[in-house]
C-alpha positions in Angstrom: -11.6 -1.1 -16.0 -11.9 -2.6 -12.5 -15.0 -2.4 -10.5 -15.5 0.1 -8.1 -12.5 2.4 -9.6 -14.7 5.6 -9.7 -15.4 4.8 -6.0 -11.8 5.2 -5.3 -10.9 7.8 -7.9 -13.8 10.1 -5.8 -12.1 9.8 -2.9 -8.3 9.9 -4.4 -9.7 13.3 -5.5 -10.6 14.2 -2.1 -7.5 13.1 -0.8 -5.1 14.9 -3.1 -6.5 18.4 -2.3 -5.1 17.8 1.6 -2.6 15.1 1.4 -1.0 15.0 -1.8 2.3 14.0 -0.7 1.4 12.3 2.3 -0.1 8.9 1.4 0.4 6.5 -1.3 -2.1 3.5 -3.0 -1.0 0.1 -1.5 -1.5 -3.4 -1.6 -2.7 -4.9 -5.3 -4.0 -2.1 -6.3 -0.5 -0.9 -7.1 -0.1 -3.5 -9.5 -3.7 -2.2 -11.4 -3.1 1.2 -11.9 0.6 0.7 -12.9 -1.0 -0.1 -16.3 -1.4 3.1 -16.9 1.9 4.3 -16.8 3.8 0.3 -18.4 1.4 -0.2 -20.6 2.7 -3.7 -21.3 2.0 -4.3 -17.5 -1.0 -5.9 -17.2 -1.0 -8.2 -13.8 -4.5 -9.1 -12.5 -6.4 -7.7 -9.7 -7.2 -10.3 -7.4 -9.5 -8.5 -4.9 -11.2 -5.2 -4.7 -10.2 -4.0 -1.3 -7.8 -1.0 -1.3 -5.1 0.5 1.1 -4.2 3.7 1.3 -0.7 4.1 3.3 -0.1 6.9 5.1 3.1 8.5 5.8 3.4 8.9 9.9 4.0 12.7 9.1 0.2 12.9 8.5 -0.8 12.6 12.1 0.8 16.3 12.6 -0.5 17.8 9.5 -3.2 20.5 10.0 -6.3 19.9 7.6 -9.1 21.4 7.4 -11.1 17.8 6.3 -12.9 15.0 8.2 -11.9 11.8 6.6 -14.6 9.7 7.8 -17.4 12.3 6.8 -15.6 12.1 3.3 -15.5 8.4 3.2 -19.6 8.4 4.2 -20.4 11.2 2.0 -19.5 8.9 -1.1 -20.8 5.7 0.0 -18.3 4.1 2.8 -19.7 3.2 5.8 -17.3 2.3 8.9 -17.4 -1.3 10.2 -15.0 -2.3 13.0 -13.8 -6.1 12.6 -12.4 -7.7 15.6 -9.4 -10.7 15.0 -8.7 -13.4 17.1 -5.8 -11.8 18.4 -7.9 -9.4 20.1 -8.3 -6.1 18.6 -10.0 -4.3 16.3 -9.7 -2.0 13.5 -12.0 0.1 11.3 -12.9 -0.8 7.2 -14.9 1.4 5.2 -17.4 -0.9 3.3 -18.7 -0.2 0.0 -20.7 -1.0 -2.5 -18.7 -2.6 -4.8 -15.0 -1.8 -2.9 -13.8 -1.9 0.6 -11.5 0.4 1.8 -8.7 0.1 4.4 -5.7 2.6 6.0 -2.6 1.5 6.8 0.4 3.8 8.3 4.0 3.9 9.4 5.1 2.5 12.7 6.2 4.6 15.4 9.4 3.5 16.7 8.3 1.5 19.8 4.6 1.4 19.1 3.5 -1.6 20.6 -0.4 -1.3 19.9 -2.3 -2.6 16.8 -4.3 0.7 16.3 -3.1 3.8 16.1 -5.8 7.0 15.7 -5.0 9.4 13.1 -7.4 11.7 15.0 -7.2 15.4 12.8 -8.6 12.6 10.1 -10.9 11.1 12.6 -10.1 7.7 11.3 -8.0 4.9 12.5 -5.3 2.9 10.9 -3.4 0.1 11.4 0.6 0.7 11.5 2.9 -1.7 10.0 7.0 -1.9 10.1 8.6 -0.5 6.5 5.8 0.6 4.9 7.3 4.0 5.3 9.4 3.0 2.6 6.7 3.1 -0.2 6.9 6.8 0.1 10.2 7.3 -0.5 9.8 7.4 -4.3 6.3 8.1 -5.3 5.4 8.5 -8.7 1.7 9.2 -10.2 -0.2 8.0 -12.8 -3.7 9.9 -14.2 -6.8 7.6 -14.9 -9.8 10.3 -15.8 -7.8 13.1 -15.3 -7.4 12.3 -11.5 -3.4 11.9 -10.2 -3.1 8.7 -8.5 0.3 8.2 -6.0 1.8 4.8 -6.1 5.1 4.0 -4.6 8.0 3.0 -7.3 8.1 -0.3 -9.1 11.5 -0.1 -7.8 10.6 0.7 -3.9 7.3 -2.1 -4.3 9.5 -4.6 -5.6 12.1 -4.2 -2.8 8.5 -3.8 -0.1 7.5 -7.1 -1.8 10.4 -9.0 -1.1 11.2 -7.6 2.6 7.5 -8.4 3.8 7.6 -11.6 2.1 9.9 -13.2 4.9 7.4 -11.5 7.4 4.6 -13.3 6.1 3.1 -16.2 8.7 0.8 -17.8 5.8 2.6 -19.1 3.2 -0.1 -18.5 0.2 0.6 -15.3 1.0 4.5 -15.6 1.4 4.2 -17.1 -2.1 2.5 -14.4 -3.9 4.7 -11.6 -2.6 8.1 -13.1 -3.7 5.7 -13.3 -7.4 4.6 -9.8 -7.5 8.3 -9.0 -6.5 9.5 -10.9 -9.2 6.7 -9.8 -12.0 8.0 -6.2 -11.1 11.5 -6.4 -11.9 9.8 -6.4 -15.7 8.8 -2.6 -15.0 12.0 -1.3 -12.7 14.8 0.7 -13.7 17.8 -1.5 -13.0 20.1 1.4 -12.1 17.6 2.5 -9.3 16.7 -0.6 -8.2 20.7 -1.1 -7.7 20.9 2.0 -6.0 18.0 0.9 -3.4 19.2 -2.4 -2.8 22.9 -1.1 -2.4 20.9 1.2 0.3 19.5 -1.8 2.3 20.5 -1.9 5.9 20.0 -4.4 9.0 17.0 -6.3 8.9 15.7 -4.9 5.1 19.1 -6.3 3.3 18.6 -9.7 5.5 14.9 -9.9 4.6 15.3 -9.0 1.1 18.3 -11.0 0.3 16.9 -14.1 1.8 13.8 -14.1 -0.6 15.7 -13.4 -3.4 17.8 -17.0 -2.7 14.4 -18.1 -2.3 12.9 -17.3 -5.4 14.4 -19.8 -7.7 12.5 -22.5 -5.2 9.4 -22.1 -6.4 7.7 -24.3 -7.9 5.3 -22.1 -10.5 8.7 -21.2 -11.7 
């Protein structure tokens, strides 16, 4: 089992009792813990830190928790990492995991940050990651529910953000993962999302797909 999972499963726990419904796992971590539910699934964790993606609905939700006191209380300490482009954001450092949140983007939102303030953390909002909670599923490791978006709706993610990407490596190993999920979807849902795709998702997603065959693993 990955190291640093009871980290995570500590504060999943945490997390469910307010949010349940509200956030899902993202990043590669998706791909770990879908093992537990496609057991034939076994893809390889690449790096141990984590996203949680929150659903821009969370912002107006009244809790009665303080994220960042939760996050300390089991071991993560903030640490605000400034990029070349200017800003900064907040990570949660571990001991053996780090932790990062991710959110929706507000139509218009022009900033890099946006303060999830009744959580008293901050997060950093992205375009269609909205879509990951569209269909969540769960999965239990040690009796604790974990939400992941569907292989279906992270396949179709994979492939939209894929044509988004600026580094190439990266470019690369989305249109994989895409591609190693398509093992694990139901082909009459996936169907029925793809038919769904509008606008920019169909154009993003259909262009990876003609790009797939190009690569050279393959």
């Amino acid at each position: 089992m990955a190291e640093g999972i009871d980290d995570i499963l500590n504060l999943i726990n945490q997390l469910n009792k307010h949010l349940e419904g509200y956030y899902v796992i993202g990043g590669s971590w998706v791909l770990y813990f879908y093992r537990f539910k496609y057991p034939h699934f076994k893809y390889p964790l690449r790096t141990l830190d984590i996203d949680f993606v929150f659903s821009l609905y969370v912002r107006n939700k009244r809790v009665g928790f303080d994220l960042r006191k939760i996050l300390e209380s089991l071991g993560f300490y903030p640490e605000v990492t400034g990029t070349v482009t200017g800003y900064s954001y907040t990570t949660f450092k571990g001991e053996n995991v780090d932790i990062e949140f991710i959110i929706e983007e507000p139509a218009g939102w022009k900033d890099k940050t946006l303060m999830i303030n009744n959580l008293n953390i901050d997060a950093t909002p992205l375009p269609f990651v909205g879509d990951l909670l569209e269909d969540i599923i769960y999965v239990e490791v040690k009796g604790i529910k974990i939400p992941l978006p569907s292989p279906e709706r992270f396949h179709v993610h994979k492939w939209i953000i894929a044509q988004r990407r600026q580094n190439n490596l990266k470019k690369q190993n989305d249109l994989i993962q895409g591609l190693e999920l398509l093992k694990i979807c139901n082909s009459g849902e996936l169907t029925r999302i793809i038919k769904g795709l509008r606008g920019k998702r169909k154009k993003l997603y259909e262009k990876s797909r003609a790009e797939i065959n190009d690569l050279e693993v393959y």
